[in-house]
C-alpha positions as CSV (number, residue, x, y, z in Angstrom):
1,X,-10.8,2.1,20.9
2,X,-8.9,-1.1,21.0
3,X,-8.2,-3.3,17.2
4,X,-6.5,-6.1,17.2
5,X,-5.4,-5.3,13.9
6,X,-3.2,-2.3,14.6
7,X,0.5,-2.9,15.3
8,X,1.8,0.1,16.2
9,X,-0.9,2.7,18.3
10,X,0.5,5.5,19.8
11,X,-1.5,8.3,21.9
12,X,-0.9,11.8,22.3
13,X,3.3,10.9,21.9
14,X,5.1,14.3,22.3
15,X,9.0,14.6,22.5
16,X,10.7,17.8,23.4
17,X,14.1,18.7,23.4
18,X,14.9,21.6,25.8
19,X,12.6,23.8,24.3
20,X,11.7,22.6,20.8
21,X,9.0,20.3,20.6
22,X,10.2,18.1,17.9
23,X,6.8,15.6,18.0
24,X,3.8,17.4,19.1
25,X,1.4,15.2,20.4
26,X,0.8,12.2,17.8
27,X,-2.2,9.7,17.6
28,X,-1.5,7.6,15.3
29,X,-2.7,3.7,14.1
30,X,-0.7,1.7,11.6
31,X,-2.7,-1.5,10.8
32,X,-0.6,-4.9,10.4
33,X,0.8,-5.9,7.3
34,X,0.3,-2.1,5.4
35,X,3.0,-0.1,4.1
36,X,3.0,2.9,5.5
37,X,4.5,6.1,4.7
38,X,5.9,9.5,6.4
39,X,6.3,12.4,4.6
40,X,6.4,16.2,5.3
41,X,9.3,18.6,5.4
42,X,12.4,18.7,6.8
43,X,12.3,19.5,10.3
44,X,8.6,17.9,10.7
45,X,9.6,15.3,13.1
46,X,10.0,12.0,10.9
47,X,12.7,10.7,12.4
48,X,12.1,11.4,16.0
49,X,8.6,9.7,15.3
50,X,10.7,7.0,14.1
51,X,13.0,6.6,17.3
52,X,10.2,6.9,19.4
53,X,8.4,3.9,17.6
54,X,11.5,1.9,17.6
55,X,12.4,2.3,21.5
56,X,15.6,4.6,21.1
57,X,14.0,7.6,22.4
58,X,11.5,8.0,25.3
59,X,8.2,10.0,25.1
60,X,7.8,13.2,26.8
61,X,4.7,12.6,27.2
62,X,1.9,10.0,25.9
63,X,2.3,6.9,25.0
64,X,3.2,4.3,22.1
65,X,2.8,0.3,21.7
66,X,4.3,-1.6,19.1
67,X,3.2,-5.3,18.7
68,X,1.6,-4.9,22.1
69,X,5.0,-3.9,23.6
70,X,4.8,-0.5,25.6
71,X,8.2,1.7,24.1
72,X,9.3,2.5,27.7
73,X,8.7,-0.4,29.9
74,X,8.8,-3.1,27.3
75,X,11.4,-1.8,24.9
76,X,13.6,-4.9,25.0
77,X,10.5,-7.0,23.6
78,X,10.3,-4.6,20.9
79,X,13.5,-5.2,19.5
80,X,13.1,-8.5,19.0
81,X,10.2,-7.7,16.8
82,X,11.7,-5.2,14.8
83,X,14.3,-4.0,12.1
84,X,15.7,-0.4,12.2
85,X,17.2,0.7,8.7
86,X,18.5,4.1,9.8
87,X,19.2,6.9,7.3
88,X,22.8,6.2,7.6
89,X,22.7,2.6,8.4
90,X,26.3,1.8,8.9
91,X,28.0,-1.3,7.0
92,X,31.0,-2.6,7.3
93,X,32.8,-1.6,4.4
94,X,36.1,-3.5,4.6
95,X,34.0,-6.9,5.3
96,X,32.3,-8.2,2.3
97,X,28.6,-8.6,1.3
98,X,28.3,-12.5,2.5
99,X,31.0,-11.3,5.7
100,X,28.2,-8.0,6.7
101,X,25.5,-10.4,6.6
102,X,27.3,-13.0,8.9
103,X,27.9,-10.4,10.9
104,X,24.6,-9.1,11.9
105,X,23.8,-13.2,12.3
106,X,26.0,-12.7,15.1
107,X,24.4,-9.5,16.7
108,X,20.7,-11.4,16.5
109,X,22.5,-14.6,18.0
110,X,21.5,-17.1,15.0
111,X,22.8,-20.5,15.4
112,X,22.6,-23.6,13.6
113,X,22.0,-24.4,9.4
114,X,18.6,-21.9,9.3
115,X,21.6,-19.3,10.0
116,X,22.8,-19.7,6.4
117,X,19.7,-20.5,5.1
118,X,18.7,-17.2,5.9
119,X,21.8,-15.4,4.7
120,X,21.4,-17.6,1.8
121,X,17.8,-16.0,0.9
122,X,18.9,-12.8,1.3
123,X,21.3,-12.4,-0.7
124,X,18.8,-13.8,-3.5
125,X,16.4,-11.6,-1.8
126,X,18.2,-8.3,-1.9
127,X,19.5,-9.4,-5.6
128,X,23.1,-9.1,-4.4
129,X,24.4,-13.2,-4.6
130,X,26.7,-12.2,-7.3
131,X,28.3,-9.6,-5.0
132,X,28.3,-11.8,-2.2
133,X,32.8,-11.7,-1.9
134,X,32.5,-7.8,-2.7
135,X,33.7,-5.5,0.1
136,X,31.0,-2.9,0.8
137,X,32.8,-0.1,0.3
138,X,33.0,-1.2,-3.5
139,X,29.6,-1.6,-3.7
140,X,27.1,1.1,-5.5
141,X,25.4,3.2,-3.3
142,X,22.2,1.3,-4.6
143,X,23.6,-1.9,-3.9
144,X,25.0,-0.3,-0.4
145,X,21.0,0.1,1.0
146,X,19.9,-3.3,-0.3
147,X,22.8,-4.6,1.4
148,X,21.4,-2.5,4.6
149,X,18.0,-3.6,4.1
150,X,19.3,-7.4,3.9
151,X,20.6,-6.9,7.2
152,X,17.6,-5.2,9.2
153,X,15.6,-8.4,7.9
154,X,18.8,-11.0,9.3
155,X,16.2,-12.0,12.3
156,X,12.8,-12.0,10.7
157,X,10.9,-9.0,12.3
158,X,7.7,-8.6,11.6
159,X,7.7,-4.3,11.5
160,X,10.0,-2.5,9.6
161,X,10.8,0.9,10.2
162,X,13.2,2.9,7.1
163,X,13.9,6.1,7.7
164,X,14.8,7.9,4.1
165,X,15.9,4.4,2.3
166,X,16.3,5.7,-0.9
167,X,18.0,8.7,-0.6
168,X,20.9,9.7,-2.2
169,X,20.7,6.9,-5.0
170,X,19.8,7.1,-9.2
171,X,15.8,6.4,-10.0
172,X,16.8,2.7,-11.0
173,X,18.2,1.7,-7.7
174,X,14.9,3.5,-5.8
175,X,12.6,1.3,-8.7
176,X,14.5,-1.6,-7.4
177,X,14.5,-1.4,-4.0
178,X,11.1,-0.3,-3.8
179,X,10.1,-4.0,-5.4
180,X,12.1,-5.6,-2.4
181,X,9.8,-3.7,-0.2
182,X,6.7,-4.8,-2.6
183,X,7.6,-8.1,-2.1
184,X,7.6,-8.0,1.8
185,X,4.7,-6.0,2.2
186,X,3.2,-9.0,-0.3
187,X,4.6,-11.6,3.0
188,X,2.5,-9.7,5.5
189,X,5.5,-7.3,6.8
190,X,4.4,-4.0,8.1
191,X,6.5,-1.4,6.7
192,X,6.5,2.3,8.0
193,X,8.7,4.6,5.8
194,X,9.7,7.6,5.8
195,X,10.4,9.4,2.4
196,X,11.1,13.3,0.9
197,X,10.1,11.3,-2.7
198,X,6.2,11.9,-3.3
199,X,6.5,9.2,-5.9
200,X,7.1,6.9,-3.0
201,X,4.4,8.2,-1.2
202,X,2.0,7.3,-3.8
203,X,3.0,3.4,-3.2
204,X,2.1,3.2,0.6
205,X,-1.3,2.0,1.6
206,X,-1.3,5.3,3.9
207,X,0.3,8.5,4.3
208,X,0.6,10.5,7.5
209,X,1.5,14.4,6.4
210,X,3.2,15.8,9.3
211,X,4.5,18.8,9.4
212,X,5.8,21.1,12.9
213,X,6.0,18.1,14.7
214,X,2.1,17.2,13.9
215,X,0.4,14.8,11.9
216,X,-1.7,16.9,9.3
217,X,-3.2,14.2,7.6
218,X,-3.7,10.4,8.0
219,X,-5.4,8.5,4.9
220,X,-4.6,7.0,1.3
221,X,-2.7,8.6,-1.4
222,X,-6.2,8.9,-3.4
223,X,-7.7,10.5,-0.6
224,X,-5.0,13.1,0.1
225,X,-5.2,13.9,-3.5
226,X,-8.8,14.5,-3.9
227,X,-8.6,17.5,-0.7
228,X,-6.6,19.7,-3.2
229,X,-8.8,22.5,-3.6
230,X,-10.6,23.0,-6.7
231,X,-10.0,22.1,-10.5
232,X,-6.7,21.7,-12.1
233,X,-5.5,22.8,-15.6
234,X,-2.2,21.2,-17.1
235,X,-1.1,24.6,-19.8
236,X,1.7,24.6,-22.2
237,X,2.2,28.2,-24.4
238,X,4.5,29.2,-26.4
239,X,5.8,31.9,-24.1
240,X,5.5,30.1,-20.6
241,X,7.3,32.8,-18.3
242,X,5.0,35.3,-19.9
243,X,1.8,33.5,-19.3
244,X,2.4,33.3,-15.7
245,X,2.8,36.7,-14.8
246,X,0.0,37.2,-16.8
247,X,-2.3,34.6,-14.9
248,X,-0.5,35.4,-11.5
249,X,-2.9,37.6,-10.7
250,X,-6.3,36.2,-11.8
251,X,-9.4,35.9,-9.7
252,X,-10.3,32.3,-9.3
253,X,-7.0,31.3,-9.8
254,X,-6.4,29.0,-5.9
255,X,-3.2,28.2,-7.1
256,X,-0.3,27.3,-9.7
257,X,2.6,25.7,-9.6
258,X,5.9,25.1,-12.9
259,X,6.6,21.7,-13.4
260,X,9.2,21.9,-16.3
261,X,7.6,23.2,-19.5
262,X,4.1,23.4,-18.0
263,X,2.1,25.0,-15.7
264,X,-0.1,23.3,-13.4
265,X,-3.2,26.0,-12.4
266,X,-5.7,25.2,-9.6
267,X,-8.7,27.3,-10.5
268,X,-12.1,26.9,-8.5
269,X,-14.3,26.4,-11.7
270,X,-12.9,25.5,-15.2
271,X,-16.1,25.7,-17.0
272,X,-15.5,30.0,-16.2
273,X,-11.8,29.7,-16.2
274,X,-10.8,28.1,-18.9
275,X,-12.0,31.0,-21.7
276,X,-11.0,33.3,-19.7
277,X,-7.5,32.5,-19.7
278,X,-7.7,31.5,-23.4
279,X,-8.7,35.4,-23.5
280,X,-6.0,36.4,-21.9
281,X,-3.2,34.9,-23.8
282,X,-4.7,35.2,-26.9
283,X,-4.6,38.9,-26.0
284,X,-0.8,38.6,-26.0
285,X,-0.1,36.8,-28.8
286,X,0.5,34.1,-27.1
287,X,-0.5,30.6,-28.7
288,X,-1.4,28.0,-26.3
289,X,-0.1,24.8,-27.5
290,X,-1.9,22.5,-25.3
291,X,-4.4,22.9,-22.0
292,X,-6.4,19.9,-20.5
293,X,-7.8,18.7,-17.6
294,X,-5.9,16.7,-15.0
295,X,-5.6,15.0,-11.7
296,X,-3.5,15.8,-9.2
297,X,-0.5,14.6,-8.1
298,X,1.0,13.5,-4.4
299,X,3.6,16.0,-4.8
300,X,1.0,19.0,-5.6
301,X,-1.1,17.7,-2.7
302,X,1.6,17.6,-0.3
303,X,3.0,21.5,-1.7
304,X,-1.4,22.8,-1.1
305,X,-1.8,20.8,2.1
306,X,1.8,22.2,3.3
307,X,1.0,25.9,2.2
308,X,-2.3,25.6,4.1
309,X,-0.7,24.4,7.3
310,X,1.9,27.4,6.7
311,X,-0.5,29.8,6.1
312,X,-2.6,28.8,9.7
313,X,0.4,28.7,12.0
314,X,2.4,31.0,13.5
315,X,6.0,30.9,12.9
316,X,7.5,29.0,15.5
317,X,10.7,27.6,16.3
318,X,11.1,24.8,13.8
319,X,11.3,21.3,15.3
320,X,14.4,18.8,14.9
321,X,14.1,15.7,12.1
């Protein structure tokens, strides 16, 4: 089924190499102007998914289009549609900030006074004008990927494709950057992102879960969240490594999970549950110094959706990036 308002389709898109089978026949639909994101874990076939979207790598098999542009036949099109901001986007780091910028000006061919117009903006852009005459190599590692974003958006494309943006850099940096890519989503640019940070996750418009090389789960952060299987108790005790081994092994207990000095328990019904583990670690002597009711998380619905997926498939040999 054909709609206009998907800019990137792809059908059945498998890539193999030798005899791993790194994307595993993919149908996917990214609608123009969305942000959206790619998580799963390492080895799920992120950044081959990438590649193949962006015309480095050919199918095995299937097909994809991007702006209307086959991947194969029509590759060259593509690129003039597109930016590419690569996990280890390489910069120039004896050049300066302003000098990188001119740079890939050159590569894209821009001529004439919207040439430094458009440098201009992006250094106001990317927040980096004061740092214009500083080399890259003496730039932060945060400042180092809005520099690389700057210059995958040099010649205006209209996708975006960053594979892993944000890693490697302090919390502030990823808060920071992740505004730049607010503001282009806000300008209509489709953004397709790949991130190991389920906080990022959560900021897309949709998430595709892969994981083996195949796409688990296609749909909204909400939506992902609500499939986590039943009810889910935040706990705090006084004796917290205690209290789980003495929960471990509860019936109607799905699931649970530390997260610092909690514990997070999936439970199929908390109206039954929630005395009985009151019971249990009052039993003990243990005081419980809070337990509520929460909602869950990206993070715990990516860790339930993952176990699942182990839990159905065989072990395999595990796909490349």
């Amino acid at each position: 089924m054909q709609n206009d308002n998907w800019v990137i389709e792809t059908q059945n898109l498998t890539r193999t190499f030798k005899n791993v089978t790194a994307v595993d026949g993919l149908d996917l639909h990214v609608q123009r102007g969305e942000i959206f994101g790619l998580v799963g874990p390492d080895g799920a076939g992120k950044t081959t998914t990438i590649r193949l979207l962006t015309a480095i790598l050919d199918p095995s098999d299937g097909w994809a289009k991007v702006d209307g542009f086959d991947t194969v036949s029509e590759a060259e099109e593509i690129k003039q549609h597109i930016g590419y901001m690569a996990q280890r986007f390489n910069l120039y780091g004896d050049l300066s900030v302003w000098e990188n910028l001119n740079f890939f000006a050159d590569v894209f061919e821009m001529r004439g006074p919207e040439r430094r117009e458009r440098i201009e903006m992006l250094l106001d852009f990317a927040r980096l004008n004061e740092f214009r005459d500083r080399r890259a190599r003496h730039l932060s590692g945060g400042m180092q990927k809005k520099l690389a974003l700057a210059c995958t958006l040099i010649h205006t494309p209209d996708i975006i494709y960053l594979d892993e943006p944000t890693t490697g850099v302090d919390p502030v940096s990823r808060r920071e950057f992740w505004d730049i890519l607010t503001d282009l989503h806000l300008q209509g640019i489709t953004l397709v992102v790949s991130t190991p940070y389920m906080d990022e996750a959560e900021r897309c418009s949709r998430v595709g879960m892969m994981y083996q090389g195949r796409l688990v789960i296609c749909d909204s952060p909400d939506h992902i969240k609500s499939l986590v299987p039943g009810e889910l108790f935040a706990l705090w005790t006084s004796d917290m490594r205690q209290s789980k081994l003495l929960l471990a092994g509860m019936q109607g207990l799905l699931e649970m999970q530390t997260y610092g000095d909690q514990l997070r328990l999936f439970v199929n019904d908390t109206a039954d549950m929630e005395p009985r583990i009151r019971e249990i670690l009052s039993t003990a002597n243990i005081d419980i110094l809070d337990m509520r009711r929460v909602q869950p998380r990206m993070e715990e619905a990516f860790i339930s959706l993952i176990g699942q997926q182990k839990e159905a498939t065989p072990t395999e040999a595990q796909p490349h990036g």
